[in-house]
C-alpha positions as CSV (number, residue, x, y, z in Angstrom):
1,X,-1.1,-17.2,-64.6
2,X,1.8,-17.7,-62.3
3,X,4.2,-16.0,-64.8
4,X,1.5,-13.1,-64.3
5,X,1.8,-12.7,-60.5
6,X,5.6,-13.1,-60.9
7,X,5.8,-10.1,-63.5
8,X,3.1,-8.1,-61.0
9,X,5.6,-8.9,-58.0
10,X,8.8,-7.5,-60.0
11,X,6.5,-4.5,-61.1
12,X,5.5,-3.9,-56.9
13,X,8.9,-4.4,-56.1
14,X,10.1,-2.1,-58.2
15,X,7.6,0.5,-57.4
16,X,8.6,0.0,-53.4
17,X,12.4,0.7,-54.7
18,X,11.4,3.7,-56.6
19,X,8.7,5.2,-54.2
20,X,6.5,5.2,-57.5
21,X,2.8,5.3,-57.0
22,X,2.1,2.7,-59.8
23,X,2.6,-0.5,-57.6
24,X,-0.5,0.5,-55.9
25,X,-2.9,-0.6,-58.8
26,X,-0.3,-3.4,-59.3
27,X,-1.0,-4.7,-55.7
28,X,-4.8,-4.3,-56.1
29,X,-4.2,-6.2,-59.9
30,X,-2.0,-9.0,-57.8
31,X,-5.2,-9.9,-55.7
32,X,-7.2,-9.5,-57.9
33,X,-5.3,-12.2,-60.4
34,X,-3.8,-14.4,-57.3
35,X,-7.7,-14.8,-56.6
36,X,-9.0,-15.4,-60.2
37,X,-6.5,-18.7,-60.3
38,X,-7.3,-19.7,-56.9
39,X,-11.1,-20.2,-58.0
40,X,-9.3,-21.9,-61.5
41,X,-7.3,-24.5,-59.9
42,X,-11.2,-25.0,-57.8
43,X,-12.6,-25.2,-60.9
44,X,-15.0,-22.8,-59.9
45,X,-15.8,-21.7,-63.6
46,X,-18.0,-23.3,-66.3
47,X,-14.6,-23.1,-68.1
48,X,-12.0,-23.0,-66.1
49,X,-8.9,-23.5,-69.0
50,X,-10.6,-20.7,-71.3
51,X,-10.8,-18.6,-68.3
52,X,-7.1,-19.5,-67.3
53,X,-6.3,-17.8,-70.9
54,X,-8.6,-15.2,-70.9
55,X,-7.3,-14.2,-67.7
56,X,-3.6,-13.9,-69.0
57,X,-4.5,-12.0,-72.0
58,X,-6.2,-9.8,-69.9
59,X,-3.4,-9.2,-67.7
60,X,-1.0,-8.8,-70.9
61,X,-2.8,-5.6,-71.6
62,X,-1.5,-3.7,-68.5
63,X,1.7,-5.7,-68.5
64,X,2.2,-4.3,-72.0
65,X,0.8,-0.6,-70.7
66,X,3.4,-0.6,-68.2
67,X,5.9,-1.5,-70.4
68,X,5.9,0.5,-72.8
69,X,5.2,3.8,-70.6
70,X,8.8,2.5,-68.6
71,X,10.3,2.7,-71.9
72,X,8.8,5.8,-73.3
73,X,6.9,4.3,-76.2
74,X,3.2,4.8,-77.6
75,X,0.2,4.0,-75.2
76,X,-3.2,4.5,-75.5
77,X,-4.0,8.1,-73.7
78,X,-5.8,6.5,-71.1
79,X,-3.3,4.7,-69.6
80,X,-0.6,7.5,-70.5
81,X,-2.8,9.6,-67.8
82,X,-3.1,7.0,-65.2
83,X,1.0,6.2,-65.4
84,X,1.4,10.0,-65.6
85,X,-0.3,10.9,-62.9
86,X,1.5,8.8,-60.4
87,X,4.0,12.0,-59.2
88,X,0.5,13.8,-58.1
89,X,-0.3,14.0,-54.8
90,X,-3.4,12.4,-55.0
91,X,-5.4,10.0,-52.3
92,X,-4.3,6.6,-52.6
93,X,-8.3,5.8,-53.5
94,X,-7.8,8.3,-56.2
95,X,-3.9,6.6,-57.3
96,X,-5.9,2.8,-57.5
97,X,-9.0,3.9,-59.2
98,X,-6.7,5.6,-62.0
99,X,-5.3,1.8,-63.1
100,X,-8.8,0.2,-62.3
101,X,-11.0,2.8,-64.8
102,X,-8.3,2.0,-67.7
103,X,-8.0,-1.7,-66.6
104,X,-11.5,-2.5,-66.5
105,X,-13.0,0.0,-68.4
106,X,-11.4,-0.9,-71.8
107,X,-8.7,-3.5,-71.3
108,X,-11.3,-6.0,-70.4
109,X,-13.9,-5.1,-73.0
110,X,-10.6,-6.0,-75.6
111,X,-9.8,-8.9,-74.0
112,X,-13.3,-10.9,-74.2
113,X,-13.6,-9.8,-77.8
114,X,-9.9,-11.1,-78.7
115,X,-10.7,-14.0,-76.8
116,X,-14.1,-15.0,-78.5
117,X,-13.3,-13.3,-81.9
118,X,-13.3,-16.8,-83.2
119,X,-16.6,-18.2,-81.7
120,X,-19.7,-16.2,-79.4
121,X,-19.2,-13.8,-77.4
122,X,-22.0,-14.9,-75.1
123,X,-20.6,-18.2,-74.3
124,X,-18.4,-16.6,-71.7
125,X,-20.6,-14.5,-70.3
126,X,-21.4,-16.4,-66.9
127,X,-17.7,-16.9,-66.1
128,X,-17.2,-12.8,-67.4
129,X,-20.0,-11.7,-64.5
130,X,-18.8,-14.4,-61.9
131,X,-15.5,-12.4,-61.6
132,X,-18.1,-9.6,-60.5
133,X,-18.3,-11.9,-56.5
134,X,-14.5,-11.8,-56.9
135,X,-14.0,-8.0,-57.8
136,X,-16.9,-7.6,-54.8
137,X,-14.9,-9.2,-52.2
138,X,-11.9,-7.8,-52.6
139,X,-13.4,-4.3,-52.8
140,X,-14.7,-5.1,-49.0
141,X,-10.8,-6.2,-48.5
142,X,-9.3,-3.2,-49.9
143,X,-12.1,-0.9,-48.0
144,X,-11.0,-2.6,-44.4
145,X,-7.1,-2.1,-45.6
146,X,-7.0,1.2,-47.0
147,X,-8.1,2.4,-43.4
148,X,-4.4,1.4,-42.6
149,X,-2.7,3.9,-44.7
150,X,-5.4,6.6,-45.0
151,X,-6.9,7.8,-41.8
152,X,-9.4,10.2,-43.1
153,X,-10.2,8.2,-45.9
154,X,-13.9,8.1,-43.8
155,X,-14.6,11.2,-44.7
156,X,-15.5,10.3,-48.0
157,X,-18.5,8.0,-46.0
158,X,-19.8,11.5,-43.7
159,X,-19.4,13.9,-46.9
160,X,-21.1,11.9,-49.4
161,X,-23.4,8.7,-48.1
162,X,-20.4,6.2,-48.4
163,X,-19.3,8.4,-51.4
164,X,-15.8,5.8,-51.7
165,X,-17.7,2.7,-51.9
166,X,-19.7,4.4,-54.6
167,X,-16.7,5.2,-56.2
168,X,-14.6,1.9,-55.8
169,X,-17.8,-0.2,-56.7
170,X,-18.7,1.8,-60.5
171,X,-14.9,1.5,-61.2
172,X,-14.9,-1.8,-60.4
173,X,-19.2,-3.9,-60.9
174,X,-20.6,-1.3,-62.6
175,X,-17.7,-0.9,-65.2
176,X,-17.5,-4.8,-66.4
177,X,-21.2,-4.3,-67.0
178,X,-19.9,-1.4,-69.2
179,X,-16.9,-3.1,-70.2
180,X,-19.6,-6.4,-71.3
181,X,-21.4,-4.0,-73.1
182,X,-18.7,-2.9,-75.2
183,X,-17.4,-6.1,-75.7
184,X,-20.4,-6.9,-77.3
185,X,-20.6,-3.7,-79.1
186,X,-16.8,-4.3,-80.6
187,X,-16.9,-8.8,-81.2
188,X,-19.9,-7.5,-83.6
189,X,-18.2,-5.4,-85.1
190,X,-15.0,-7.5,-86.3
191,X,-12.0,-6.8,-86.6
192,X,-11.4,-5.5,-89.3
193,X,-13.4,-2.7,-88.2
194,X,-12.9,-1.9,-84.5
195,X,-9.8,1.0,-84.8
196,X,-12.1,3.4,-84.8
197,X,-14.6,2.4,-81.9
198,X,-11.5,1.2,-79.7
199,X,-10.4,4.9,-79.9
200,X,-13.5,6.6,-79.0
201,X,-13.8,3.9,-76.1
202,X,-9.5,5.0,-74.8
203,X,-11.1,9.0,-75.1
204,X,-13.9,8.0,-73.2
205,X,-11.9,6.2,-70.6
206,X,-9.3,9.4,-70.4
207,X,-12.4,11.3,-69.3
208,X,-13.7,8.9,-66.5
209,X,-9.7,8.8,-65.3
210,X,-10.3,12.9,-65.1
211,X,-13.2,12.7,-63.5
212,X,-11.5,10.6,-60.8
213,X,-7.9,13.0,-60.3
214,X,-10.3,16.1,-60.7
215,X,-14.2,15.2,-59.1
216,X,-16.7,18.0,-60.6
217,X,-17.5,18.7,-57.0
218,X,-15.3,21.4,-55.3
219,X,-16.2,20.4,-51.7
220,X,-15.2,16.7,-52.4
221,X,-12.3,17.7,-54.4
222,X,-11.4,19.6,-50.9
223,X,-11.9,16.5,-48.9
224,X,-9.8,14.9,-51.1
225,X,-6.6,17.2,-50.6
226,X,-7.5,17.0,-47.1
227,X,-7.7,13.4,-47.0
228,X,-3.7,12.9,-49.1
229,X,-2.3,15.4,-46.5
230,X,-2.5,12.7,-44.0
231,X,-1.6,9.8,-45.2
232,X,1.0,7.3,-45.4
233,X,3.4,8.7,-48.1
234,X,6.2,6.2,-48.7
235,X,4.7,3.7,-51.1
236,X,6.7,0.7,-49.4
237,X,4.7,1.7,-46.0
238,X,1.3,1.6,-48.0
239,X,1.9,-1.9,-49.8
240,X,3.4,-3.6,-46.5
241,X,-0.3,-2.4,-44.6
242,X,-2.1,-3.4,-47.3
243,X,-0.4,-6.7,-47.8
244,X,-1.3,-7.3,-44.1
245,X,-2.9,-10.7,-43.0
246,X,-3.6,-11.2,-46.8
């Protein structure tokens, strides 16, 4: 997992040196995984050395993403929309949900059935859900931080009954319960007969991802616009608040 976080912290620096949106999910992801392996090396996990590996093939999946959109080869269209939609002026809420919907949304619904193709599923499902408390806490983080870089962001909260924690909390609870679902849905399956599913699931993903760039409500969708005009645009600025007191 440490060769993770390294490969996250050349993708953030990169991103800072490039002024490219993308290192915004990749800071989010950073926590996110820095966290995971904290609560490993506890041994906070019925099993903690399955979940160490579970947790690296997980990450391999947007490390490979990333990848290959750097170098122009095939992706999934899911994530070709979130990487493509970084040169959008879009809210930074809007930017981080992109790489969550994909991440969590299919990436980990792949992962648990890779990881348990060879024995059941629902012999991970305890340590799969306790990641929920982990995902929870660092949605309250990110909530306090984004403040930092995104002034107007509470407009979200007066517009639509705390609208943004709705948001952040389905892309991030509410989709592993998905995501569980269809991990289920595909380790039944087999292998030798998930192509098919897989690509109904990536369609299915690309339209959550345009629900998030393009909400179905104008007046939010105006709130939005509003919100991007003032805030922090240099992605540097945005990852050094965020990173603050972390």
């Amino acid at each position: 997992m440490q060769q993770v976080l390294e490969q996250l912290d050349i993708i953030i620096d990169r991103s800072i040196a490039m002024n490219d949106r993308t290192g915004y999910f990749a800071y989010l992801y950073r926590r996110v995984t820095a966290e995971i392996l904290k609560e490993v090396q506890l041994g906070n996990f019925e099993d903690n050395e399955r979940m160490e590996f579970f947790d690296v093939a997980f990450a391999n999946y947007y490390l490979d993403a990333y990848h290959a959109h750097t170098h122009h080869t095939e992706i999934g269209v899911a994530w070709d929309y979130a990487f493509n939609s970084k040169t959008e002026s879009l809210t930074i809420l809007q930017h981080l949900l992109l790489g969550v919907n994909v991440h969590i949304n299919l990436d980990l619904a792949l992962t648990a059935t890779t990881v348990m193709k060879d024995t059941q599923i629902n012999l991970i499902e305890s340590d799969f859900m306790k990641v929920n408390a982990i995902l929870g806490a660092i949605v309250n983080e990110m909530q306090d931080r984004l403040s930092k870089v995104s002034p107007m962001l509470f407009l979200l909260d007066v517009l639509g009954k705390n609208t943004d924690e709705k948001i952040i909390n389905f892309s991030l609870e509410k989709a592993r319960e998905f995501s569980w679902a269809h991990a289920n849905l595909l380790w039944g399956m087999g292998s030798d007969h998930q192509m098919s599913a897989i690509k109904e699931m990536d369609r299915a993903v690309l339209n959550l991802g345009m629900f998030i760039k393009n909400p179905k409500s104008k007046f939010i969708g105006y709130a939005l616009n509003f919100i991007a005009m003032f805030e922090a645009k240099q992605v540097g600025k945005v990852i050094s608040k965020l990173r603050e007191d972390s």
